[in-house]
C-alpha positions as semicolon CSV with decimal commas, in nm:
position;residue;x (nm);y (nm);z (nm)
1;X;0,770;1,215;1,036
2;X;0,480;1,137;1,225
3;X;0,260;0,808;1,113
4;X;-0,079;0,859;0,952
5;X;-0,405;0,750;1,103
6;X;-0,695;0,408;1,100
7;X;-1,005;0,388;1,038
8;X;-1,226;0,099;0,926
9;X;-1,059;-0,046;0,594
10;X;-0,959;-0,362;0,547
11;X;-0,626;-0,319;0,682
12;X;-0,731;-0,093;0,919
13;X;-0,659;0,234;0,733
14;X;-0,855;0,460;0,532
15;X;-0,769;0,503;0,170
16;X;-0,859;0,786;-0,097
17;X;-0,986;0,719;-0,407
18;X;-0,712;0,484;-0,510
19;X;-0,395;0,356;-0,437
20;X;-0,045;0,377;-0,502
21;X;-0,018;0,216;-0,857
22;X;0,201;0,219;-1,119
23;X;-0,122;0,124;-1,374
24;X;-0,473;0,090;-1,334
25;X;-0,611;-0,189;-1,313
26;X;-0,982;-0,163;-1,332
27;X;-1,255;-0,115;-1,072
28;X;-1,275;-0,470;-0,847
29;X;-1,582;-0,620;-0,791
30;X;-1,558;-0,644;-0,408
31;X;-1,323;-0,532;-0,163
32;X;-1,190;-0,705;0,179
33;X;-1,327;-1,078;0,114
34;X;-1,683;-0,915;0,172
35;X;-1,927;-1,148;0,003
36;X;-2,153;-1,448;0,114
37;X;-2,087;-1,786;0,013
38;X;-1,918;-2,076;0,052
39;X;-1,953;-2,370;-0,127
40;X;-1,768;-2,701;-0,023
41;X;-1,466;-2,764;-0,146
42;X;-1,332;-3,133;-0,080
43;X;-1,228;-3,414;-0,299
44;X;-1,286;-3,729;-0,120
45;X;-1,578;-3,791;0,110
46;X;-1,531;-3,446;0,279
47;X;-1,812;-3,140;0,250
48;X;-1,690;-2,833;0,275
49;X;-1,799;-2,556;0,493
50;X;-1,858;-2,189;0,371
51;X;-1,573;-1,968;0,400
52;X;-1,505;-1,616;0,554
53;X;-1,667;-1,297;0,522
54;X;-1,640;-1,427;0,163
55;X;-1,830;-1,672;0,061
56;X;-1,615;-1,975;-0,030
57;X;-1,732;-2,202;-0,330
58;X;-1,574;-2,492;-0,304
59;X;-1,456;-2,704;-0,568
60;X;-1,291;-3,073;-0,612
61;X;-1,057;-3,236;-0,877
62;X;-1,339;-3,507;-0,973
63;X;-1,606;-3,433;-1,200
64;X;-1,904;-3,230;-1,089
65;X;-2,251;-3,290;-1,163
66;X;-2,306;-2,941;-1,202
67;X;-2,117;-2,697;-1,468
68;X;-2,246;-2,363;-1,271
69;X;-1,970;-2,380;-0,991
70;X;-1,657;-2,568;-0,936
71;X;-1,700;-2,949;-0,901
72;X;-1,755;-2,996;-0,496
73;X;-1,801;-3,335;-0,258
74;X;-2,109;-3,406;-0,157
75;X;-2,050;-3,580;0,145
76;X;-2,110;-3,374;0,488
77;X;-1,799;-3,528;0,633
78;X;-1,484;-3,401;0,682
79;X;-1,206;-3,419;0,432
80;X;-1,023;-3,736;0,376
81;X;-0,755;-3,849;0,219
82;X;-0,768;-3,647;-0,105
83;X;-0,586;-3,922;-0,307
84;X;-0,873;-4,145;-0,310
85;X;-1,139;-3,885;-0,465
86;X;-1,274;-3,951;-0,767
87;X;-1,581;-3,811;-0,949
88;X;-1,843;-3,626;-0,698
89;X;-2,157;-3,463;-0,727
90;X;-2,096;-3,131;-0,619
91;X;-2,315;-2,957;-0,312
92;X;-2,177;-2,714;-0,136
93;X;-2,335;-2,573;0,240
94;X;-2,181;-2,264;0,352
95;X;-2,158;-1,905;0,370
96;X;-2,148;-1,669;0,596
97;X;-2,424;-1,463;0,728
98;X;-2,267;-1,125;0,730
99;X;-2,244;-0,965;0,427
100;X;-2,268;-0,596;0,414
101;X;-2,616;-0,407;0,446
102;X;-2,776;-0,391;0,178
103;X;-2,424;-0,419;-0,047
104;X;-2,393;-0,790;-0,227
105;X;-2,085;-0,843;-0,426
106;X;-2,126;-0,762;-0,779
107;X;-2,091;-1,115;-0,986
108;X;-1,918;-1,099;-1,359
109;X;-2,011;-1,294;-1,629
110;X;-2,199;-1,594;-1,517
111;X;-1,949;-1,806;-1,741
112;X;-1,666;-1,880;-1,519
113;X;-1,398;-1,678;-1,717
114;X;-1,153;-1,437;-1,530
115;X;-1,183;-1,071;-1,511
116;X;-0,833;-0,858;-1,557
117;X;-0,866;-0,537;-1,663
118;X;-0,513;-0,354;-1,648
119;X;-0,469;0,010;-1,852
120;X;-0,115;0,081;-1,864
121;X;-0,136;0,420;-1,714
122;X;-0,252;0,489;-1,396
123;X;-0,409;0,848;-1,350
124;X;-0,176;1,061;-1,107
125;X;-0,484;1,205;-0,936
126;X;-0,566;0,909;-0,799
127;X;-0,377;0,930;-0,500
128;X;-0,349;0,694;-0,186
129;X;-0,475;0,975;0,047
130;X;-0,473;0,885;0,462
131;X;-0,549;1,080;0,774
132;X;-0,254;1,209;0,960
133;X;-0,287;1,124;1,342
134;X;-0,034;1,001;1,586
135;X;-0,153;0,671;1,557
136;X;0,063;0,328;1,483
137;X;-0,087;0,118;1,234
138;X;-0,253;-0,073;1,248
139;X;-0,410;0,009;1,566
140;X;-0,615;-0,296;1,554
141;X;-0,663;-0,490;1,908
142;X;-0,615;-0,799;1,735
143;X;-0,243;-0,668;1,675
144;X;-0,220;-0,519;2,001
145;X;-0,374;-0,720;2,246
146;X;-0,174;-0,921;2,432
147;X;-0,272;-1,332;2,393
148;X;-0,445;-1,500;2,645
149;X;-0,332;-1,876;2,460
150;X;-0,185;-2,094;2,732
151;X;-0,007;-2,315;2,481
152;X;0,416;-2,380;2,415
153;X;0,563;-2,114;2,255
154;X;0,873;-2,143;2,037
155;X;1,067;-1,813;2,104
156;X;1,315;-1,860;1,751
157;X;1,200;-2,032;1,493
158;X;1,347;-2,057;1,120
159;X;1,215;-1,853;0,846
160;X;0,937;-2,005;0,660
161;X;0,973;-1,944;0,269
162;X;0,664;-1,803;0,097
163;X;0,428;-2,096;-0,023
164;X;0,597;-2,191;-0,377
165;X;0,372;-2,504;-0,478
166;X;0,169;-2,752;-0,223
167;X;0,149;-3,142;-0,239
168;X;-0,161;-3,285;-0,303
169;X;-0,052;-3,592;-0,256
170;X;-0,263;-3,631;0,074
171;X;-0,392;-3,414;0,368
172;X;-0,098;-3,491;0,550
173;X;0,103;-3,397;0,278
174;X;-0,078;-3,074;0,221
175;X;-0,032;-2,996;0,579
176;X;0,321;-3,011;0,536
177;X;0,352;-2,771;0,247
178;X;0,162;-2,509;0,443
179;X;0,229;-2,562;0,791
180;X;0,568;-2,391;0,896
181;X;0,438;-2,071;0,721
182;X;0,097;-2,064;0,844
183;X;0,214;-2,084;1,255
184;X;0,445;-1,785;1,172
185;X;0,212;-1,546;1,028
186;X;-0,091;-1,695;1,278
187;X;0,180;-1,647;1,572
188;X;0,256;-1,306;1,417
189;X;-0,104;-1,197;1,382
190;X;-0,269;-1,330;1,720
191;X;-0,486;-1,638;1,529
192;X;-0,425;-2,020;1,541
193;X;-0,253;-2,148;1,307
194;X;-0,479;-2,505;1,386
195;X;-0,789;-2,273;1,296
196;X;-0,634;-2,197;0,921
197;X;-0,476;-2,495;0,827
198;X;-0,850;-2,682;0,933
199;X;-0,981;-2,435;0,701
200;X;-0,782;-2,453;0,462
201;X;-0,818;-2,863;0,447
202;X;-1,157;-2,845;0,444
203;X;-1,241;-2,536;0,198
204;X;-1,014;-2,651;-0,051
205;X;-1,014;-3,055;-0,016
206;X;-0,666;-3,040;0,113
207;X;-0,549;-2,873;-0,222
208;X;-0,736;-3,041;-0,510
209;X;-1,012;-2,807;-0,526
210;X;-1,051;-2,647;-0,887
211;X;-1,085;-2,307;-0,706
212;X;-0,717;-2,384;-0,535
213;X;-0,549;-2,556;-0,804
214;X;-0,670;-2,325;-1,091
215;X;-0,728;-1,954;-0,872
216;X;-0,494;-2,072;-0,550
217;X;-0,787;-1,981;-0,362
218;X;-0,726;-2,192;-0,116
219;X;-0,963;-2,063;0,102
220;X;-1,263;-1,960;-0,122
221;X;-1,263;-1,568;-0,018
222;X;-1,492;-1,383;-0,256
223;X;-1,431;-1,037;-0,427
224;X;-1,155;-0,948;-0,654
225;X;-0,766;-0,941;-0,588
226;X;-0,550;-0,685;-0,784
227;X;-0,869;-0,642;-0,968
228;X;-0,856;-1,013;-1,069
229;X;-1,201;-1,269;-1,012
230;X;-1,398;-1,564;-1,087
231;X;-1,776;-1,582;-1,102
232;X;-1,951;-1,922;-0,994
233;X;-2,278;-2,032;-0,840
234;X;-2,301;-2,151;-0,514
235;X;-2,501;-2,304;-0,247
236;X;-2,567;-2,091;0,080
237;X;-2,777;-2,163;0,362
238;X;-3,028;-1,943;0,571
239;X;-3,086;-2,202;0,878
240;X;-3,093;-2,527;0,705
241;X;-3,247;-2,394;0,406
242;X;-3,023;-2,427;0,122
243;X;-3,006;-2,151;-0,122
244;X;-2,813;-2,024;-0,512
245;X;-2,640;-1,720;-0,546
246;X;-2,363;-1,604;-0,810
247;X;-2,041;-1,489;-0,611
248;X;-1,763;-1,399;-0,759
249;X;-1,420;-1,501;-0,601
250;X;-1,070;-1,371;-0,556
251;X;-0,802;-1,497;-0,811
252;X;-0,453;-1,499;-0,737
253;X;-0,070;-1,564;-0,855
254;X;-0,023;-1,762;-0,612
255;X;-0,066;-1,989;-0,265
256;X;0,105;-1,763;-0,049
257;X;-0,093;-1,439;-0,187
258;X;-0,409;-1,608;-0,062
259;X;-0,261;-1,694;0,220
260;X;-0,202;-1,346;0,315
261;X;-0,486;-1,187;0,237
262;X;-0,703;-1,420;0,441
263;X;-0,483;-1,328;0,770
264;X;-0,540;-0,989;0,641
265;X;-0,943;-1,059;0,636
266;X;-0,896;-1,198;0,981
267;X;-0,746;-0,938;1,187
268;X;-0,901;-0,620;1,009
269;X;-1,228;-0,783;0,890
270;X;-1,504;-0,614;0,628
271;X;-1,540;-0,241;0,577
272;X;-1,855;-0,259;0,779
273;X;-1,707;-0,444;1,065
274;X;-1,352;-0,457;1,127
275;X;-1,358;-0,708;1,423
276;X;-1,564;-0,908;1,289
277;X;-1,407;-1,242;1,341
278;X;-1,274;-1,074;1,681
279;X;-1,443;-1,392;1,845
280;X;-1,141;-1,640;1,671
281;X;-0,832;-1,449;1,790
282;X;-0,612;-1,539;2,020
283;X;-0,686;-1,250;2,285
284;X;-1,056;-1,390;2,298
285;X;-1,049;-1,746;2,246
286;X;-0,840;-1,908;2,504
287;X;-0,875;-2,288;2,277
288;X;-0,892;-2,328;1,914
289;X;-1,254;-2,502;2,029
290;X;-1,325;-2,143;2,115
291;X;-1,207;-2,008;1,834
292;X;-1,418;-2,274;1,582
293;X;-1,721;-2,164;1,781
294;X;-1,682;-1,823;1,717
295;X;-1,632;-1,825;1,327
296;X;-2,012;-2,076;1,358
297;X;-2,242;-1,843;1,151
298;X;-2,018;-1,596;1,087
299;X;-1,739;-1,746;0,832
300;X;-1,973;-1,986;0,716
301;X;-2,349;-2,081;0,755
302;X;-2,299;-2,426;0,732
303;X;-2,463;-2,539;1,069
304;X;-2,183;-2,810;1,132
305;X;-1,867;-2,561;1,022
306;X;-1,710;-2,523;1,417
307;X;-1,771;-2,906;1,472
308;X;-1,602;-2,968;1,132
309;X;-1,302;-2,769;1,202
310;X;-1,239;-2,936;1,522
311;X;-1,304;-3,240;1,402
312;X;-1,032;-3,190;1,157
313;X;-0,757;-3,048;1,394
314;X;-0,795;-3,346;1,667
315;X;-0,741;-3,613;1,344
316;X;-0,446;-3,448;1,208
317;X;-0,323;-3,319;1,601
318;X;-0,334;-2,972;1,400
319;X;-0,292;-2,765;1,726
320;X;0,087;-2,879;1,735
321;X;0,146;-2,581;1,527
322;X;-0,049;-2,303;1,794
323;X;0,292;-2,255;1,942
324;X;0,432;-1,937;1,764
325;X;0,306;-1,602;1,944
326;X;0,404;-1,201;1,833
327;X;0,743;-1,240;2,021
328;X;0,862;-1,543;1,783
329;X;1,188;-1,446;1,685
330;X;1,211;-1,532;1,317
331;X;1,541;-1,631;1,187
332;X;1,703;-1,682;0,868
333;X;2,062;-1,677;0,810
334;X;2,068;-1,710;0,430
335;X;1,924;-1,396;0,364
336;X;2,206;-1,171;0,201
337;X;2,261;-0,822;0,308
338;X;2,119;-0,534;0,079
339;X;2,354;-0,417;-0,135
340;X;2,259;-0,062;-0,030
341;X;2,448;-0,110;0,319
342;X;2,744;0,055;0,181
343;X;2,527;0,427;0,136
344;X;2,443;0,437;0,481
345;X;2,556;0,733;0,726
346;X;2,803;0,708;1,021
347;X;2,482;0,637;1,236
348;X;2,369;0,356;1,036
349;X;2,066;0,542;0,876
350;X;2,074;0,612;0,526
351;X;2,085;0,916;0,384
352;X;1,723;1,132;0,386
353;X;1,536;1,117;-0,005
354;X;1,685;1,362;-0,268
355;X;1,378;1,394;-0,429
356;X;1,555;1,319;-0,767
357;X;1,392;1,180;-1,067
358;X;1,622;0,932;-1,174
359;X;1,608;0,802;-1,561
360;X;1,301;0,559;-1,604
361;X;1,123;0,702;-1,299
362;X;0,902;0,791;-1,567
363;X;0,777;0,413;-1,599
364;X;0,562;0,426;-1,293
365;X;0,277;0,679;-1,185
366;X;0,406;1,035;-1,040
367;X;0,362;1,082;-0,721
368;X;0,319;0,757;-0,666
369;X;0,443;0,479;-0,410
370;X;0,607;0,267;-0,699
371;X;0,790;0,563;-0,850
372;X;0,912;0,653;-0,496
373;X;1,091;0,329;-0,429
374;X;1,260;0,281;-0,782
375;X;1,415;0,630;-0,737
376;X;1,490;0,569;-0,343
377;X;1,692;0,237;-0,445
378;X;1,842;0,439;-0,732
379;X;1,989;0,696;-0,491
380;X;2,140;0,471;-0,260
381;X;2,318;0,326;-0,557
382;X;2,105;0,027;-0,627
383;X;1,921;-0,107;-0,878
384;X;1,524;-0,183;-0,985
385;X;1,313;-0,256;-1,226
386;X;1,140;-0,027;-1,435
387;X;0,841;-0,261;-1,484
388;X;0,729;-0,438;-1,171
389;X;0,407;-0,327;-1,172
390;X;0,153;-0,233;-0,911
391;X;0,258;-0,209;-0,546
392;X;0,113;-0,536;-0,440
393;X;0,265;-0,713;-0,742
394;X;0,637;-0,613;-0,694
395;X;0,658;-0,940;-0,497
396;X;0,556;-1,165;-0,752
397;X;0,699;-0,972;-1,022
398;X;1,041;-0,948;-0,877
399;X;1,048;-1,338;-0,835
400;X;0,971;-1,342;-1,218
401;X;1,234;-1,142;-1,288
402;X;1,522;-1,318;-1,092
403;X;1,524;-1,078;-0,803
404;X;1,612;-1,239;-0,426
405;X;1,280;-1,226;-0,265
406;X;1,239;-1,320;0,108
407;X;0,947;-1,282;0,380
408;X;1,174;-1,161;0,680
409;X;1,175;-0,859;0,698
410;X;1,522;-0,695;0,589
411;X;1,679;-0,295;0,558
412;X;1,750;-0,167;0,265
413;X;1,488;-0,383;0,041
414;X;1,183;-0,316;-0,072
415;X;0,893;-0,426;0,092
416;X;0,564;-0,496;-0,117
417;X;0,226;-0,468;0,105
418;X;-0,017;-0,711;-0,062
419;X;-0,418;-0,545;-0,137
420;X;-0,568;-0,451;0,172
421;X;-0,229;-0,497;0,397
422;X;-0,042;-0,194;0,550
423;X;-0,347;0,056;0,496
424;X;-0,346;-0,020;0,119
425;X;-0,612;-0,034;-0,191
426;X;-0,775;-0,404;-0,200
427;X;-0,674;-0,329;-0,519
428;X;-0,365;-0,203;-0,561
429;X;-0,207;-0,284;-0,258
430;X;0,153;-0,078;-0,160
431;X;0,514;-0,072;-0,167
432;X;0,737;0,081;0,069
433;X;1,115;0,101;0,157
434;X;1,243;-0,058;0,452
435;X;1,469;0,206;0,644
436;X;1,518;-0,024;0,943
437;X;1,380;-0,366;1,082
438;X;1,375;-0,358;1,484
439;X;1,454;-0,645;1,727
440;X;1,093;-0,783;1,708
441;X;1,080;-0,826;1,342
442;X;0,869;-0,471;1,313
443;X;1,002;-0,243;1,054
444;X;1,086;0,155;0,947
445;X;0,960;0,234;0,619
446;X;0,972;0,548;0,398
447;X;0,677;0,553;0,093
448;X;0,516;0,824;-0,100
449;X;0,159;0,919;-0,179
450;X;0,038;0,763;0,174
451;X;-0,002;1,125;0,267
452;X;-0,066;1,314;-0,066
453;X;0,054;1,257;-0,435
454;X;0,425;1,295;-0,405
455;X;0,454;1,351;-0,034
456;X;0,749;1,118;0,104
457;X;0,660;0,965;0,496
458;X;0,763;0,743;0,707
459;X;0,588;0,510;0,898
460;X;0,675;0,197;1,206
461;X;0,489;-0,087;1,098
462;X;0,403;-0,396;1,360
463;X;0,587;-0,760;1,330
464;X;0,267;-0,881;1,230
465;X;0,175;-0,690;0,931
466;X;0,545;-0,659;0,871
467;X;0,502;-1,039;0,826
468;X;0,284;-1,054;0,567
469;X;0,457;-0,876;0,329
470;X;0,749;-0,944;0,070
471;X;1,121;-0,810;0,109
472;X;1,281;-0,769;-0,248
473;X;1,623;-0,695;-0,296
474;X;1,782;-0,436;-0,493
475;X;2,025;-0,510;-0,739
């Protein structure tokens, strides 16, 4: 079956009306992290810089001065130790000065309450339509191009687990809790892995941000995420003229989600610009200096951002970690084999789709990507649940339910595509069935509805989208 094509989404690939679903969940306010601003987030004397595409309001653990956004630092320093933060008057500088012509994000309430709007039945003619080429997705250069980093690189490395819970504690601690699974999917996905955790430290106050500890938005991207946000206002900046504007920001379940979908952000960008933060990969920046210089203006508008970020990455000797590149092999030796294995055919492939409708198909959308997978696993003689939700929710779900989750990429699981990853809905986002996983950690997967309501493909997907994704196993 031949792959199906890109064109400018967020992930690279363009989407119908809607995506594979098994409920609606609403219209989201704004789609790929498109939005404007950032306000600081830091707890002790740090400021914090404006975030991505998406505005980033920032937000600390002491007591703001003003009620309209989350409690922020108002020192322009960088971050330090978050321990010794206590209350702060909250100013934020940031935002980025790219937002789509003539398209703001729509706010919510201005009363900082959370928007989830989730009918139970998603409408079958809202299919995840795509454009059938020969192309591989993603077909972005930041996937493809080869790096021009002259750093170590660590050929194996051990699995990193997704990001459970993060210490607080300090910014060294914080570091630690996010570290090993930042350089893998920043190795993966051509970025540095210094770059994000600086960001990260400084947009969130090394964790004790309200927006992290409350939303896990760790890194302040605005929009919505599975059709979840937050409203707040925040403090922009055109030059060094400070300005207000309500944003509304992405909510999510939790640190590794956000995680995610910022690398997502980075490599495919806005809607209106899919290389937009081209300047901070690893193909075009050959130092993470270069790399801070090139998000100046364009992740944030704070006028010190770049000499923040590198600021932060000599104190904390954060480019230790810009050592993992696309070849990494990723290992992880306690992940157990799908109980599936035992259907496969004398060539190791498993048996093509029946197209049977096995009992409690009926739980998830027709047509659909969900419904696809539950009665793929079904056939092969496994078992799933008939209530794990939306495509990009089957990873969180399943972990809820007591399901063996992993992010290595494994055959015979499931794999769930977070919003915007893999060519899917910033609002649904996708799941898939992984038919093979190839030497470099790149996977085989069969799916429905990425060509058509009920039409089964299959499709190669790279080692770096491959690792932002969650592997569930059957039962």
């Amino acid at each position: 079956m031949t792959t199906f094509g890109v064109a400018g989404h967020a992930d690279g690939v363009t989407v119908g009306s809607s995506s594979d679903a098994s409920s609606s969940t609403g219209s989201s306010s704004s789609s790929s992290g498109t939005g404007g601003s950032s306000s600081s987030s830091s707890t002790g004397s740090s400021s914090s810089s404006s975030n991505s595409n998406a505005s980033s309001s920032s937000s600390s653990t002491g007591n703001s001065s003003s009620s309209s956004k989350p409690s922020t630092s108002g020192s322009t320093s960088k971050p330090s130790n978050p321990s010794s933060s206590t209350n702060n008057n909250s100013t934020s500088n940031s935002s980025t000065t790219t937002q789509a012509p003539s398209t703001s994000v729509s706010t919510i309430a201005p009363s900082a309450s959370t928007s989830t709007v989730a009918p139970s039945n998603y409408s079958q003619d809202n299919a995840y339509y795509q454009t059938s080429t020969a192309a591989q997705i993603p077909n972005s250069s930041a996937d493809s191009a080869p790096s021009i980093y002259a750093g170590p690189v660590l050929k194996t490395i051990e699995a990193a687990k997704s990001i459970d819970k993060i210490d607080t504690s300090s910014t060294e601690a914080f570091i630690k809790s996010i570290a090993d699974r930042v350089r893998i999917l920043a190795g993966k996905n051509n970025l540095y892995a210094s770059i994000i955790l600086a960001q990260a430290i400084l947009e969130s106050g090394s964790g004790q941000s309200n927006m992290s500890q409350q939303y896990f938005n760790i890194f302040n991207i605005t929009g919505a995420y599975l059709g979840k946000s937050i409203s707040f206002k925040t403090e922009e900046f055109s030059g060094n003229n400070p300005y207000y504007i309500e944003q509304s920001f992405r909510v999510y379940s939790n640190y590794d989600q956000a995680l995610d979908d910022y690398i997502n952000l980075m490599i495919k960008g806005t809607t209106w610009n899919s290389e937009i933060y081209a300047g901070a990969w690893k193909s075009h920046a050959k130092t993470y200096q270069e790399a801070a210089q090139a998000l100046q203006g364009i992740f944030a508008t704070d006028p010190a951002y770049a000499q923040k970020l590198i600021e932060i990455i000599q104190e904390y000797k954060l480019d230790a970690y810009d050592n993992v590149d696309s070849t990494t092999q990723v290992v992880d030796s306690k992940i157990p084999e799908s109980p599936l294995a035992a259907s496969k055919l004398d060539n190791s492939a498993y048996p093509e789709y029946n197209g049977v409708e096995y009992p409690g198909a009926d739980s998830y959308a027709f047509g659909n990507c969900t419904q696809y997978v539950y009665n793929r696993i079904i056939q092969l003689g496994g078992l799933v649940g008939t209530h794990m939700g939306n495509g990009g929710e089957w990873g969180i779900n399943a972990q809820a339910q007591g399901y063996f989750t992993t992010t290595v990429p494994t055959e015979g699981y499931a794999v769930s595509f977070p919003p915007g990853v893999a060519g899917s809905s910033s609002e649904y986002g996708h799941v898939a069935f992984v038919e093979k996983v190839y030497s470099d950690n790149s996977i085989l997967v069969s799916e429905m509805n990425v060509k058509g309501n009920n039409i089964v493909s299959e499709r190669h997907i790279s080692a770096g989208v491959a690792a932002l994704a969650t592997y569930i196993q059957p039962k």
